[in-house]
C-alpha positions as CSV (number, residue, x, y, z in Angstrom):
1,X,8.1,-11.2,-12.0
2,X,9.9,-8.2,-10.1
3,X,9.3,-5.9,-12.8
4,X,5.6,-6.8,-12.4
5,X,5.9,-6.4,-8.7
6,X,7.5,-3.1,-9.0
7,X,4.7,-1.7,-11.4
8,X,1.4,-3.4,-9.4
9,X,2.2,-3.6,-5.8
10,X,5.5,-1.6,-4.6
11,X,5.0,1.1,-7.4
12,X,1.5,2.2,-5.9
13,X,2.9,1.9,-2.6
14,X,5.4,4.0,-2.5
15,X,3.4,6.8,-4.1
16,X,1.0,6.6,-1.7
17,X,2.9,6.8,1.0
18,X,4.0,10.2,-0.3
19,X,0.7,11.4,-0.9
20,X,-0.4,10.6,2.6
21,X,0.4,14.0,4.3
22,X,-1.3,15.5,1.6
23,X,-4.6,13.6,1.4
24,X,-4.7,13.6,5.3
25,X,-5.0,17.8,4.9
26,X,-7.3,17.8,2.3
27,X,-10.9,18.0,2.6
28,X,-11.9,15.3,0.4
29,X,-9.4,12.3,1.2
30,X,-9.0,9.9,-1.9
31,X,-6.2,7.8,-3.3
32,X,-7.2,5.5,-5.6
33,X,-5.7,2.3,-7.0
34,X,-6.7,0.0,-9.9
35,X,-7.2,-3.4,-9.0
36,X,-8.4,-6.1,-10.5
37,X,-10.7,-9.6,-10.4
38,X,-7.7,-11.6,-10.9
39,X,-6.1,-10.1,-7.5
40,X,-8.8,-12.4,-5.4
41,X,-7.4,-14.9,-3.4
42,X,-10.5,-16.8,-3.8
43,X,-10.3,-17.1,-7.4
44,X,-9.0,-19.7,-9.1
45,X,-6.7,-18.4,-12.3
46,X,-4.6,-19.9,-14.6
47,X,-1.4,-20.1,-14.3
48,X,-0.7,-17.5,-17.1
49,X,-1.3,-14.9,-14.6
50,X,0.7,-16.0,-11.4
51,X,2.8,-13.3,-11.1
52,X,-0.2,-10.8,-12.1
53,X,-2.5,-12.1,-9.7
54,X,0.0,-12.4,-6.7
55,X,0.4,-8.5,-7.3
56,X,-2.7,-7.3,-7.5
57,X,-3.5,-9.3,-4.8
58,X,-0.8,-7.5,-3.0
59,X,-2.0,-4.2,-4.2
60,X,-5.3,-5.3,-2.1
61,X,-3.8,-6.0,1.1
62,X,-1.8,-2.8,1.2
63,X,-4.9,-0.8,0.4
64,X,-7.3,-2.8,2.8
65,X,-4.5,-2.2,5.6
66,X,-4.4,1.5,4.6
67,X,-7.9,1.5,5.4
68,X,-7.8,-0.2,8.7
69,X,-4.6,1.6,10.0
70,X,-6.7,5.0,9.1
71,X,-10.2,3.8,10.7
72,X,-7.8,3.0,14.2
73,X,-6.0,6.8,13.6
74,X,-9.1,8.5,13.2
75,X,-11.2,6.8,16.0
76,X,-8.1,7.5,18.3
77,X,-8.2,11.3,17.7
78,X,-11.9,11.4,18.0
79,X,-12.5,12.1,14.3
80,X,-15.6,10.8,12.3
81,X,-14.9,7.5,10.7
82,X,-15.2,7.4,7.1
């Protein structure tokens, strides 16, 4: 299960944290993840994908708090929102 961890959820993160300064100066501002139906909460999956689901649906939470946290920046310094 860490191994899947370190490939879904902390793998993406960590690169994207590193690519931050960089989007933030460049005209069009895009990372993009892959994510996946089986990273919904809501769903109901077998139990064959646990440990796939539970990191995708990480994957999901760090982007959708990537895009709050940047929504908050960006209305603070008086930039247009997305």
């Amino acid at each position: 299960m860490a191994f899947v961890y370190l490939t879904n959820a902390i793998g993406p993160a960590c690169v994207s944290q590193k690519f931050l300064p960089l989007d933030e100066r460049s005209v069009k501002r895009t990372i993009v993840n892959i994510s996946s139906t089986l990273g919904s909460v809501g769903a109901r999956h077998t139990e064959v994908y646990s440990s796939y689901s539970m990191t995708k649906a990480a994957l999901n939470m760090l982007v959708s708090v990537r895009v709050v946290h940047h929504h908050r920046t960006m209305s603070e310094v008086g930039s247009p929102l997305l």
